[in-house]
PQR file with spaces between the fields and no chain letter, atoms N, CA, C, O and H, PARSE charges and radii, in Angstrom:
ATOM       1  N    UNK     1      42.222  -17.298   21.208 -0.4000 1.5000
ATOM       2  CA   UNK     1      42.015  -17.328   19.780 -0.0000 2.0000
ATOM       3  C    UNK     1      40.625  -17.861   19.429  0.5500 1.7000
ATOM       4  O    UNK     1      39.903  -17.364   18.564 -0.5500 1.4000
ATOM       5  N    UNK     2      40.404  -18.633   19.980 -0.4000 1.5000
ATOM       6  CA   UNK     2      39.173  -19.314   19.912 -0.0000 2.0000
ATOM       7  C    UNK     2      37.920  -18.256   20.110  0.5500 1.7000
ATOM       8  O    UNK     2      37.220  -17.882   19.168 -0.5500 1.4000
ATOM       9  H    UNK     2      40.990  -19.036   20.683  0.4000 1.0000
ATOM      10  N    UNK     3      37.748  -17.837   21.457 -0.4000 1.5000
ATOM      11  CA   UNK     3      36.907  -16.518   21.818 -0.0000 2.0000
ATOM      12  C    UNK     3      36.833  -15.994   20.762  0.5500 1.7000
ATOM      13  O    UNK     3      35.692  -16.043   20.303 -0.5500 1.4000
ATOM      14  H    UNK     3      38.316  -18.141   22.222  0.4000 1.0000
ATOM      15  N    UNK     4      37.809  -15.320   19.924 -0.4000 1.5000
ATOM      16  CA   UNK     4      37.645  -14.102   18.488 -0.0000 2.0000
ATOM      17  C    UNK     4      36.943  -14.605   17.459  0.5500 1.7000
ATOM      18  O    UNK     4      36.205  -13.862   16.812 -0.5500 1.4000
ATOM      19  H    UNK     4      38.736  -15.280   20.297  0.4000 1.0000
ATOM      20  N    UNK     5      37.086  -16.094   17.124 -0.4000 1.5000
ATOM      21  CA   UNK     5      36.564  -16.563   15.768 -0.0000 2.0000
ATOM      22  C    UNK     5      34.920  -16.653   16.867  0.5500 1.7000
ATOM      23  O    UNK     5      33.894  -16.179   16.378 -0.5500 1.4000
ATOM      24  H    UNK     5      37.686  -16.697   17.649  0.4000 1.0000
ATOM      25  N    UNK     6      34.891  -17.079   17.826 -0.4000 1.5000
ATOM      26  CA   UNK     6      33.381  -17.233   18.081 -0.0000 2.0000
ATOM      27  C    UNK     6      32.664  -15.711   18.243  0.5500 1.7000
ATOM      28  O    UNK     6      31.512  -15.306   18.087 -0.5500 1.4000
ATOM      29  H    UNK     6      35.724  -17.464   18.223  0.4000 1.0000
ATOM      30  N    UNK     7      33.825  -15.136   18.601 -0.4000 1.5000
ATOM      31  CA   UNK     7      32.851  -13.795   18.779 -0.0000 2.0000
ATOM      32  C    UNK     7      32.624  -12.921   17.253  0.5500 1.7000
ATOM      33  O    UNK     7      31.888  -11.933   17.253 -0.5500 1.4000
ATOM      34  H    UNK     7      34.760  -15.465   18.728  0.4000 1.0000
ATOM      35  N    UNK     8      33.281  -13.351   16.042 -0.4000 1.5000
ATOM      36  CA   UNK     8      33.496  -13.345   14.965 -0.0000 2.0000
ATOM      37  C    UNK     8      32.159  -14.020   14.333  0.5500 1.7000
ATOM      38  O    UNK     8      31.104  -13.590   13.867 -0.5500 1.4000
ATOM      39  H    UNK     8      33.878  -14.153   16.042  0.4000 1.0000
ATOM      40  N    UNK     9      32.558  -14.896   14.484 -0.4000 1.5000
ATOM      41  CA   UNK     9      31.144  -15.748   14.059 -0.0000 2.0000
ATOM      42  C    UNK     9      29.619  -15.357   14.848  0.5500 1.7000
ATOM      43  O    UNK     9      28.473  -15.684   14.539 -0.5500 1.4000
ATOM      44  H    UNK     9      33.415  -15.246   14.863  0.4000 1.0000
ATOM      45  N    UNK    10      29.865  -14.960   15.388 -0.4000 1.5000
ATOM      46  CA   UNK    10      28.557  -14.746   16.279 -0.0000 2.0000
ATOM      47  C    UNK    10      28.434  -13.390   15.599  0.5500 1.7000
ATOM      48  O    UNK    10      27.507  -13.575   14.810 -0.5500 1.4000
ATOM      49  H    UNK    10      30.796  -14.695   15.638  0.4000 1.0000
ATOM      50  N    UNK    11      28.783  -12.313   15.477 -0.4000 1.5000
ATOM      51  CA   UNK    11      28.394  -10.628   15.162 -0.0000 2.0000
ATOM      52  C    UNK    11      28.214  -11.562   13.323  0.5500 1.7000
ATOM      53  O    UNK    11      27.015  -11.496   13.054 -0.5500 1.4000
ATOM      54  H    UNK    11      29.536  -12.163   16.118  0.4000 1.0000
ATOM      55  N    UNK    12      28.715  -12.051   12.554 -0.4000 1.5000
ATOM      56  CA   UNK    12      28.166  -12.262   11.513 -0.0000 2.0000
ATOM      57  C    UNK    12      27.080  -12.892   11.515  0.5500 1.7000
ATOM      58  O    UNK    12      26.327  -12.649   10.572 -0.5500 1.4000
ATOM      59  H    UNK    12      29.689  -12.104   12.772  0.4000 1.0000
ATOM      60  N    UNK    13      26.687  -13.770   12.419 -0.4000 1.5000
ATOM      61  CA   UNK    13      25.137  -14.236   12.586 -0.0000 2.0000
ATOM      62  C    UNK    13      24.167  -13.449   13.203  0.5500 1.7000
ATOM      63  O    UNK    13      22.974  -13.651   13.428 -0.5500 1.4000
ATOM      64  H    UNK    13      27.299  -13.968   13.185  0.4000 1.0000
ATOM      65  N    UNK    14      24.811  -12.638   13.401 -0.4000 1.5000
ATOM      66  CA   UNK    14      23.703  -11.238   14.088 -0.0000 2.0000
ATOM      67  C    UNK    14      23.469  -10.507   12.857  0.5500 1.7000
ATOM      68  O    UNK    14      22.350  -10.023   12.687 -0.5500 1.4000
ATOM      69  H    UNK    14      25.780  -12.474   13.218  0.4000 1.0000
ATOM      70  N    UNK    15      24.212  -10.384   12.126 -0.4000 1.5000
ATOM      71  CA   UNK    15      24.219   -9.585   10.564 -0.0000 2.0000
ATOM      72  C    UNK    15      23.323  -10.107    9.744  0.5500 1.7000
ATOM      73  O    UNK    15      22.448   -9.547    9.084 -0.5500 1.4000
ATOM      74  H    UNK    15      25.122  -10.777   12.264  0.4000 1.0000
ATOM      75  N    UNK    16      23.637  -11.341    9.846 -0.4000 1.5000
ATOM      76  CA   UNK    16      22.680  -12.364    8.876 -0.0000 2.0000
ATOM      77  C    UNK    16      20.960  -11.960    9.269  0.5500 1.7000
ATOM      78  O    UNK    16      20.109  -11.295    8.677 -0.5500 1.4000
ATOM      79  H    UNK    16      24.348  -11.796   10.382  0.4000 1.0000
ATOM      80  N    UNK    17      20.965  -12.594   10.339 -0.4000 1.5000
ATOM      81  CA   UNK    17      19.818  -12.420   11.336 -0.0000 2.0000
ATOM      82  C    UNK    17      18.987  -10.479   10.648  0.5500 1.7000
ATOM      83  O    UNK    17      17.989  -10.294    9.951 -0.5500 1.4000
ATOM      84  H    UNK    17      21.656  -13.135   10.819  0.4000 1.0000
ATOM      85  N    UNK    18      19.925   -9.485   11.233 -0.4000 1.5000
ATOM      86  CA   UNK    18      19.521   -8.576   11.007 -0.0000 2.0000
ATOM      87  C    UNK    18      18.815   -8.357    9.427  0.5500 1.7000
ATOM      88  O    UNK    18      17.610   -8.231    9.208 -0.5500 1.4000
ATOM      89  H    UNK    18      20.736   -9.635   11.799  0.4000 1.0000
ATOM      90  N    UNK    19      19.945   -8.350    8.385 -0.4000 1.5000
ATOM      91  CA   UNK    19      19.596   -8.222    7.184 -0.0000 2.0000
ATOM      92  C    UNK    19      18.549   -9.252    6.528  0.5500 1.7000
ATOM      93  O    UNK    19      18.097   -9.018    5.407 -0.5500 1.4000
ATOM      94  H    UNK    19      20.924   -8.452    8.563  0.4000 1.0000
ATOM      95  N    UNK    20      18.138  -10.512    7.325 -0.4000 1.5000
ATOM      96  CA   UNK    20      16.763  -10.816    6.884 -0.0000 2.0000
ATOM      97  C    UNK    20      15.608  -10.298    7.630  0.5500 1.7000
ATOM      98  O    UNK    20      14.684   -9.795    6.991 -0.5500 1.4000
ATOM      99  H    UNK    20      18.505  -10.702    8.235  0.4000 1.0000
ATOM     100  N    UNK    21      15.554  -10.371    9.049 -0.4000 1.5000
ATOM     101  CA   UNK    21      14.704   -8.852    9.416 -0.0000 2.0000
ATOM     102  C    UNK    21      14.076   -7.491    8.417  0.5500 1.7000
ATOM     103  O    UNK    21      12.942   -7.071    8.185 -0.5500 1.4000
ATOM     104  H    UNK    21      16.304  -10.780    9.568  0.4000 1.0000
ATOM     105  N    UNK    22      15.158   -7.173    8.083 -0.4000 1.5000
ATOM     106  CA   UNK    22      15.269   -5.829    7.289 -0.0000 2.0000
ATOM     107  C    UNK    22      14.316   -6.311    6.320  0.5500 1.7000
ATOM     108  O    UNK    22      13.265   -5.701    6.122 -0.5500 1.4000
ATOM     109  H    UNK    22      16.079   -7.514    8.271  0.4000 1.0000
ATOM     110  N    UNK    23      14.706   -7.669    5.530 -0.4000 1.5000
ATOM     111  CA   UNK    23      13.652   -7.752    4.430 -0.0000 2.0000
ATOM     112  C    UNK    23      12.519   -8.295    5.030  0.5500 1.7000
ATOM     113  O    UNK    23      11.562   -7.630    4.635 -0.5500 1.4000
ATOM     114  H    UNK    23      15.560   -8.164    5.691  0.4000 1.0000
ATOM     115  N    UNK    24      12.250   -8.937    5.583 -0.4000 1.5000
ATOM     116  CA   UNK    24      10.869   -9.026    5.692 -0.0000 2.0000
ATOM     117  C    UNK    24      10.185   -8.131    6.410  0.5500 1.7000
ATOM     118  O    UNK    24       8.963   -8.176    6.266 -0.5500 1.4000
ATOM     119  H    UNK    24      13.028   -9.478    5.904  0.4000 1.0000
ATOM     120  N    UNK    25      10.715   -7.154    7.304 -0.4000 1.5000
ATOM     121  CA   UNK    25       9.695   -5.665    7.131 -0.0000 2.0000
ATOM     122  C    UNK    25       9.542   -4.774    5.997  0.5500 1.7000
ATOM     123  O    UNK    25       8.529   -4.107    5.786 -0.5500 1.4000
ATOM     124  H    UNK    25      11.707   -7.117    7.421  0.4000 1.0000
ATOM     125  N    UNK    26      10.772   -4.788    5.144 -0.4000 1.5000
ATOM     126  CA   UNK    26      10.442   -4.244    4.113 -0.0000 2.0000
ATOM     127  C    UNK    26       9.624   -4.889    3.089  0.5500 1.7000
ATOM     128  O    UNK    26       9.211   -4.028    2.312 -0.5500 1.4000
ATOM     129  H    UNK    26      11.595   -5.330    5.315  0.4000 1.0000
ATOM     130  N    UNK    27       9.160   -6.254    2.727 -0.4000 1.5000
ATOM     131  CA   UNK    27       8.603   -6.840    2.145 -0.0000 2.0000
ATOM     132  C    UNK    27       6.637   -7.070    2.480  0.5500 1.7000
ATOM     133  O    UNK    27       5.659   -7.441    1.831 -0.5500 1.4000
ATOM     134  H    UNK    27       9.496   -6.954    3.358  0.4000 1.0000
ATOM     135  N    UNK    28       7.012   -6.449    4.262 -0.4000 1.5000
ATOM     136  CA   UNK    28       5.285   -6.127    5.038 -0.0000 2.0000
ATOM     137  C    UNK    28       5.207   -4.446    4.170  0.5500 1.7000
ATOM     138  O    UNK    28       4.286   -4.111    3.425 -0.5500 1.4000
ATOM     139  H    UNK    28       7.806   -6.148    4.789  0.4000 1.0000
ATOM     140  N    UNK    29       5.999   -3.887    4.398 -0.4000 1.5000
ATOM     141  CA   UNK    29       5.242   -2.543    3.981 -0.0000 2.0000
ATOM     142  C    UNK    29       5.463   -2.424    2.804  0.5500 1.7000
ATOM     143  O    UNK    29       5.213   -1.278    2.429 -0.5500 1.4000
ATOM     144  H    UNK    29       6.747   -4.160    5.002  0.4000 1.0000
ATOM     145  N    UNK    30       5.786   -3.013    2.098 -0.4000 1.5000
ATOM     146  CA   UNK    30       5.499   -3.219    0.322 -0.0000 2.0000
ATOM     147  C    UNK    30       4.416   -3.742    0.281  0.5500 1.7000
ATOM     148  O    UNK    30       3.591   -3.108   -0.377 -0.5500 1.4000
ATOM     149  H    UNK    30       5.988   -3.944    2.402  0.4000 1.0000
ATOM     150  N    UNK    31       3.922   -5.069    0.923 -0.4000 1.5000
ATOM     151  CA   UNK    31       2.598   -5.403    0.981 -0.0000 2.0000
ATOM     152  C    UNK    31       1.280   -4.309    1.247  0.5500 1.7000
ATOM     153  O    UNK    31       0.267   -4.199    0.557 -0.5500 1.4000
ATOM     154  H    UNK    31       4.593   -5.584    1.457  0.4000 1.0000
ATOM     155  N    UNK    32       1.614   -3.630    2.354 -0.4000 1.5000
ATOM     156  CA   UNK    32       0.952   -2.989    2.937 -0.0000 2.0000
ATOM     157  C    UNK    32       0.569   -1.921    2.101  0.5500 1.7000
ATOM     158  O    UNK    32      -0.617   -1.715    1.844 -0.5500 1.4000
ATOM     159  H    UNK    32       2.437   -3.719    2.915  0.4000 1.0000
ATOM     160  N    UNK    33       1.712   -1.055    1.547 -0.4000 1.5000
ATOM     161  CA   UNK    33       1.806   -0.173    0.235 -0.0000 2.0000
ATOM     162  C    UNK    33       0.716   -0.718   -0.766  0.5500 1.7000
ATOM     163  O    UNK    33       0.112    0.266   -1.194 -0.5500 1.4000
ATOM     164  H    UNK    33       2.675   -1.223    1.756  0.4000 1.0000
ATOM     165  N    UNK    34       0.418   -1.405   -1.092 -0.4000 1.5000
ATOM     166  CA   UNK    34      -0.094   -2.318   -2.467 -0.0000 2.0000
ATOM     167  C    UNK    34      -0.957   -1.793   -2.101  0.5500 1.7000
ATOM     168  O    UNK    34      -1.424   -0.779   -2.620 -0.5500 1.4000
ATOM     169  H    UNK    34       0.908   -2.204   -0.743  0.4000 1.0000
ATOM     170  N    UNK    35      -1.629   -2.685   -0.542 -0.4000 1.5000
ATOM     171  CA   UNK    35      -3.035   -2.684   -0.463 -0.0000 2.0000
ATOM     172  C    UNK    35      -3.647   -1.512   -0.489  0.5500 1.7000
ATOM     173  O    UNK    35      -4.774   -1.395   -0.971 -0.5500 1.4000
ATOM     174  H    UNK    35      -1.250   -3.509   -0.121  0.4000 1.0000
ATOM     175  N    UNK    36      -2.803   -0.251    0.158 -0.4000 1.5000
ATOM     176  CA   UNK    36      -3.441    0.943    0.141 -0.0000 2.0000
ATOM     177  C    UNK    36      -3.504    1.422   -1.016  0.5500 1.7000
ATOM     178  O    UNK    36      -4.690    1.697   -1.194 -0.5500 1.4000
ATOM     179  H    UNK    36      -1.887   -0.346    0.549  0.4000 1.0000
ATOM     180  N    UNK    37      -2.651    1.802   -2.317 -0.4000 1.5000
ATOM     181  CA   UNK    37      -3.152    1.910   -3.223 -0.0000 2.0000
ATOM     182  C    UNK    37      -3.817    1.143   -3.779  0.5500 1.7000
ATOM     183  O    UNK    37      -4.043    1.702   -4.852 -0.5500 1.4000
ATOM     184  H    UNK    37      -1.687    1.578   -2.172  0.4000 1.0000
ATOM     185  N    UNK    38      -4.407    0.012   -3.788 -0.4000 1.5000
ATOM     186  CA   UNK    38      -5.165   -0.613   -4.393 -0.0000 2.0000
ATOM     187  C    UNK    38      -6.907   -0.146   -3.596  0.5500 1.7000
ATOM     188  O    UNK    38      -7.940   -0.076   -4.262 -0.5500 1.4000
ATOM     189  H    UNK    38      -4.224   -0.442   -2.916  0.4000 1.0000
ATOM     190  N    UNK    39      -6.826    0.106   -2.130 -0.4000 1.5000
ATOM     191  CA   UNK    39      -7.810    0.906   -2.139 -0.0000 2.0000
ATOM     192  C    UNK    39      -8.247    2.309   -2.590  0.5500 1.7000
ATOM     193  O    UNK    39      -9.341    2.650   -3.042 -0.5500 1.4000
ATOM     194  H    UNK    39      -5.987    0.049   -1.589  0.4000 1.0000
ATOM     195  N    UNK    40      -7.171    3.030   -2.370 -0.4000 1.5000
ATOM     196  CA   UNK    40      -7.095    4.371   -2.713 -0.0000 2.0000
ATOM     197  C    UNK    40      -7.967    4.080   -4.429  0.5500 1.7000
ATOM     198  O    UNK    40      -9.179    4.209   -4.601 -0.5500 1.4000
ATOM     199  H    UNK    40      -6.282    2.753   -2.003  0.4000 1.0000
ATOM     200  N    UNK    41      -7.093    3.733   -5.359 -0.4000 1.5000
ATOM     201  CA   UNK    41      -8.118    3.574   -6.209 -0.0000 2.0000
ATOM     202  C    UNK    41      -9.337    2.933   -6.195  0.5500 1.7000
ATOM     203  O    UNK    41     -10.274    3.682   -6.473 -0.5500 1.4000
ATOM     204  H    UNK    41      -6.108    3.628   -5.219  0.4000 1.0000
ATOM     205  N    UNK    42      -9.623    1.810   -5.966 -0.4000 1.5000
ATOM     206  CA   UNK    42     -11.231    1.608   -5.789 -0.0000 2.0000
ATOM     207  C    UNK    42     -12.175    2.670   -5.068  0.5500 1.7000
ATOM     208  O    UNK    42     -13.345    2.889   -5.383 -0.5500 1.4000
ATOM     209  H    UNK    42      -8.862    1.201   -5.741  0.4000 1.0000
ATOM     210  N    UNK    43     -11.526    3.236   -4.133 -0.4000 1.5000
ATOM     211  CA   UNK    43     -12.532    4.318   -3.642 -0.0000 2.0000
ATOM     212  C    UNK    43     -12.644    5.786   -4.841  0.5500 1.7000
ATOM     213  O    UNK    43     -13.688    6.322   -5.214 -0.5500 1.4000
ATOM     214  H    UNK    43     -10.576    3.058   -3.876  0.4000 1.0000
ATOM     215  N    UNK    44     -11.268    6.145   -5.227 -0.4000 1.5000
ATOM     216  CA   UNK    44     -11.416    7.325   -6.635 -0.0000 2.0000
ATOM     217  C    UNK    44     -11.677    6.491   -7.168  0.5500 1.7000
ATOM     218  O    UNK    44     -12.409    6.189   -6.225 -0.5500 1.4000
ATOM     219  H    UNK    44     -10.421    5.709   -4.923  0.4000 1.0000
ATOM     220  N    UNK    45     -11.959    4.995   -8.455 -0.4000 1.5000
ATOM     221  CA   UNK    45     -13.123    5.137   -8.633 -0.0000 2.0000
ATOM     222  C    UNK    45     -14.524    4.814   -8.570  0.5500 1.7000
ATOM     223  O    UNK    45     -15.111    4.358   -9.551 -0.5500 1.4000
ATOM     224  H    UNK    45     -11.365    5.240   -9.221  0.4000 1.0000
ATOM     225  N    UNK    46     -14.978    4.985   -7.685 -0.4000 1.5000
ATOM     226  CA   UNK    46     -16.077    4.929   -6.834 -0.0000 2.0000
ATOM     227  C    UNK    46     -16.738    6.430   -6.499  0.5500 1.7000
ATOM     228  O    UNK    46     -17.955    6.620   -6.515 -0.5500 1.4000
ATOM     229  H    UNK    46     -14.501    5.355   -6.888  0.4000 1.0000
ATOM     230  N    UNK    47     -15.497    7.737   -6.116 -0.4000 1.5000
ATOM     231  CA   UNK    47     -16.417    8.752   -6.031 -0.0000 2.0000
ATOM     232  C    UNK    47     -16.353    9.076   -8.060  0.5500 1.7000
ATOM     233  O    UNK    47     -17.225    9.728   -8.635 -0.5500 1.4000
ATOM     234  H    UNK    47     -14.509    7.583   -6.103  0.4000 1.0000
ATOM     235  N    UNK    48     -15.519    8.638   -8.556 -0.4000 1.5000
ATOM     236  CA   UNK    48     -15.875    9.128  -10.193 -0.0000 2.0000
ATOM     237  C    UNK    48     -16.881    8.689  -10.422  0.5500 1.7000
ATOM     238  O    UNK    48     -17.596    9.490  -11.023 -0.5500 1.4000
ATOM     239  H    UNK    48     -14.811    8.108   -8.089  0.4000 1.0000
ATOM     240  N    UNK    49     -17.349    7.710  -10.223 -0.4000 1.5000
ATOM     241  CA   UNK    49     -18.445    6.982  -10.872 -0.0000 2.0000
ATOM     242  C    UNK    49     -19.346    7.311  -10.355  0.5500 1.7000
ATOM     243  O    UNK    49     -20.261    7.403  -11.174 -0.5500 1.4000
ATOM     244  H    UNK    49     -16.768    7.059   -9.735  0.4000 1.0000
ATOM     245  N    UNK    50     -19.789    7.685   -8.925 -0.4000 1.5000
ATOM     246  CA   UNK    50     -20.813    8.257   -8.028 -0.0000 2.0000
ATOM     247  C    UNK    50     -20.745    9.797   -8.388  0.5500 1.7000
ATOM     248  O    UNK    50     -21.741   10.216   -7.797 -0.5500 1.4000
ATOM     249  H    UNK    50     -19.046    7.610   -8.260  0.4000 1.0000
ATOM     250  N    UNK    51     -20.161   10.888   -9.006 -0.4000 1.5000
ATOM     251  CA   UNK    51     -20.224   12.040   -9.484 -0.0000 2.0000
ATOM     252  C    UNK    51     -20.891   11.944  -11.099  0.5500 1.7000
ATOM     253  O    UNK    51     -21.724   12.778  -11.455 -0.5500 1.4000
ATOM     254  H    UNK    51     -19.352   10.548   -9.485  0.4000 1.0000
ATOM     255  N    UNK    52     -20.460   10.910  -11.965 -0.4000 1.5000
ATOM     256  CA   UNK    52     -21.027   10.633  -12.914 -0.0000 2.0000
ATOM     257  C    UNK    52     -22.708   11.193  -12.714  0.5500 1.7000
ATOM     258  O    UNK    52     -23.458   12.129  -12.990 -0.5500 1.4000
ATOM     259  H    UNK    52     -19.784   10.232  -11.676  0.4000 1.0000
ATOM     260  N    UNK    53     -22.649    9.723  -11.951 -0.4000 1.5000
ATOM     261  CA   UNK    53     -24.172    9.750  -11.878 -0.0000 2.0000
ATOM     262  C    UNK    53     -24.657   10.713  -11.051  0.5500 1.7000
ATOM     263  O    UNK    53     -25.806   10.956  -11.421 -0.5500 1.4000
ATOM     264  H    UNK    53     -22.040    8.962  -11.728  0.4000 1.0000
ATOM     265  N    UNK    54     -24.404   11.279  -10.263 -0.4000 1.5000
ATOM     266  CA   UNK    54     -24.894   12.910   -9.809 -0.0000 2.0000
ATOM     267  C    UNK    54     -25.319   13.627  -11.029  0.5500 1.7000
ATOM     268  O    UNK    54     -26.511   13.835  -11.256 -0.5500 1.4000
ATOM     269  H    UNK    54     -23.471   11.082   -9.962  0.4000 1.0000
ATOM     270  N    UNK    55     -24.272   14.049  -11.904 -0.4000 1.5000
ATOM     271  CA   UNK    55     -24.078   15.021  -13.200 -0.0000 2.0000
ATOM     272  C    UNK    55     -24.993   14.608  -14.471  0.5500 1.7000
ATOM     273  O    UNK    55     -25.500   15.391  -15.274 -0.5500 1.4000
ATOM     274  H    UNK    55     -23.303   13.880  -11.720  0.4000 1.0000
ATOM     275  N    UNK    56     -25.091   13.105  -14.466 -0.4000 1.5000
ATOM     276  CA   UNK    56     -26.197   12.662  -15.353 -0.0000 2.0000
ATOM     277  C    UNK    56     -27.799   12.884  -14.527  0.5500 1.7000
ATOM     278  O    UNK    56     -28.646   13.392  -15.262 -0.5500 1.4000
ATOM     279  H    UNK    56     -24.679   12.469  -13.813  0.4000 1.0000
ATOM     280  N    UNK    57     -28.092   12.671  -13.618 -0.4000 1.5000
ATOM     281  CA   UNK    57     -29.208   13.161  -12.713 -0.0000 2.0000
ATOM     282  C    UNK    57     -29.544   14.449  -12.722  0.5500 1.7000
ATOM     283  O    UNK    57     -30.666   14.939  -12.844 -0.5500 1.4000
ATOM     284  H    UNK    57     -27.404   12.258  -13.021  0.4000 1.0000
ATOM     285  N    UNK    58     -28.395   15.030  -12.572 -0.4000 1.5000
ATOM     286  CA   UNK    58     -28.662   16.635  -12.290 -0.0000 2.0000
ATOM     287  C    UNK    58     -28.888   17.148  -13.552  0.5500 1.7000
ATOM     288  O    UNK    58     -29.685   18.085  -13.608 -0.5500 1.4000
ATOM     289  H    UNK    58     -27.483   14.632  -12.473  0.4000 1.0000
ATOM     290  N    UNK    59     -28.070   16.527  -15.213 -0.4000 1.5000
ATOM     291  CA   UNK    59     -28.836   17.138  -16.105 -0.0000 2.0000
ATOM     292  C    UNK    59     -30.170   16.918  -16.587  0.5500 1.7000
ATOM     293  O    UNK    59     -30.931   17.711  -17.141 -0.5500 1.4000
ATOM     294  H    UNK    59     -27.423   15.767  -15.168  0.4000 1.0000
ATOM     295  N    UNK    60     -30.360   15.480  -16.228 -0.4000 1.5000
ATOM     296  CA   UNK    60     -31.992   14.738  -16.367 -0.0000 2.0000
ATOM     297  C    UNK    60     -32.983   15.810  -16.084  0.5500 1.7000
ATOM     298  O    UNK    60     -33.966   16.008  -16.798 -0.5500 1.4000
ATOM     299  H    UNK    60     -29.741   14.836  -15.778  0.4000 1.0000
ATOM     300  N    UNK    61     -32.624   16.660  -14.761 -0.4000 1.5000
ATOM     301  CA   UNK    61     -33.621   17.499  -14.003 -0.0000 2.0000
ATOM     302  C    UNK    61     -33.447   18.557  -14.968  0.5500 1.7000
ATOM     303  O    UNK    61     -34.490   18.973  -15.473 -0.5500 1.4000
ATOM     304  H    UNK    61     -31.826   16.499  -14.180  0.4000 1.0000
ATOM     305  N    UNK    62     -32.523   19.008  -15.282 -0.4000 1.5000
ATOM     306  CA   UNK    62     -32.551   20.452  -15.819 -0.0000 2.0000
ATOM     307  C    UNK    62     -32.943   20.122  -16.818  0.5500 1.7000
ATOM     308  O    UNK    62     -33.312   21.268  -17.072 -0.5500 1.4000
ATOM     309  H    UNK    62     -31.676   18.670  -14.872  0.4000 1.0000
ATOM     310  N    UNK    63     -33.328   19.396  -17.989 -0.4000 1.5000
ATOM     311  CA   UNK    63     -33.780   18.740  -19.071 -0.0000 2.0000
ATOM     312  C    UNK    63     -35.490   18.640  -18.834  0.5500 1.7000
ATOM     313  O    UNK    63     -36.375   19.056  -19.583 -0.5500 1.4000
ATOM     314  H    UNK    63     -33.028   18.465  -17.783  0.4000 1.0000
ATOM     315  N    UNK    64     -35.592   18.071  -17.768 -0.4000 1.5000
ATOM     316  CA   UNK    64     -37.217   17.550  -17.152 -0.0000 2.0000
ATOM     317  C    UNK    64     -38.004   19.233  -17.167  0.5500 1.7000
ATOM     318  O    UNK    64     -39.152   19.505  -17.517 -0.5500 1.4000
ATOM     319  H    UNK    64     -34.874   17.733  -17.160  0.4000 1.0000
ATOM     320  N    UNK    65     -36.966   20.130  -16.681 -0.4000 1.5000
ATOM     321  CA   UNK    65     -37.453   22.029  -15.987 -0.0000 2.0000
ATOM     322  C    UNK    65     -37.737   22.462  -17.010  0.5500 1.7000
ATOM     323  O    UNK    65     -38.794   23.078  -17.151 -0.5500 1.4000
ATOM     324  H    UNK    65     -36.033   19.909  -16.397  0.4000 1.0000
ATOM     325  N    UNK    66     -36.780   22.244  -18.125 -0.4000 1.5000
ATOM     326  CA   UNK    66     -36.795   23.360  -19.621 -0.0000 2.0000
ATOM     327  C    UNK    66     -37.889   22.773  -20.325  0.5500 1.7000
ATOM     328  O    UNK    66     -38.170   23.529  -21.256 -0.5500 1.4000
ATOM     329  H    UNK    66     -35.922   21.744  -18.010  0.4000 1.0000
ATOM     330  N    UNK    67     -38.809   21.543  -20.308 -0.4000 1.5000
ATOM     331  CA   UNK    67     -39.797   20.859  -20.946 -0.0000 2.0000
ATOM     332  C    UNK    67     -40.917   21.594  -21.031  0.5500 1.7000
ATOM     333  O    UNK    67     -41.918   21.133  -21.580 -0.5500 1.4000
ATOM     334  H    UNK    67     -38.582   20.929  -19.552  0.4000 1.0000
């Protein structure tokens, strides 16, 4: 009788064990998630802002040609 409650008790501390596992990998790739969109945008905008200024340059010139 004894054996069952320990082997009882033991698979629920494996459960325990497991299901905080579970969250703290899921709580790394939520992190991880963030960071990449948080780069993903700084880099879009970075090429917006670097096309800007292409398109303002490039009309400067065509402005400078028609003079």
């Amino acid at each position: 009788m004894r054996f069952m409650q320990y082997c009882a008790m033991n698979r629920k501390e494996d459960e325990e064990r497991e299901k905080e596992l579970e969250r703290l990998v899921n709580e790394e790739v939520e992190k991880k998630w963030a960071q990449t969109m948080k780069q993903y945008k700084l880099e879009r905008d970075a090429r917006k802002q670097l096309l800007g200024n292409v398109m303002k340059t490039r009309e400067q010139q065509i402005e400078e040609r028609s003079k």
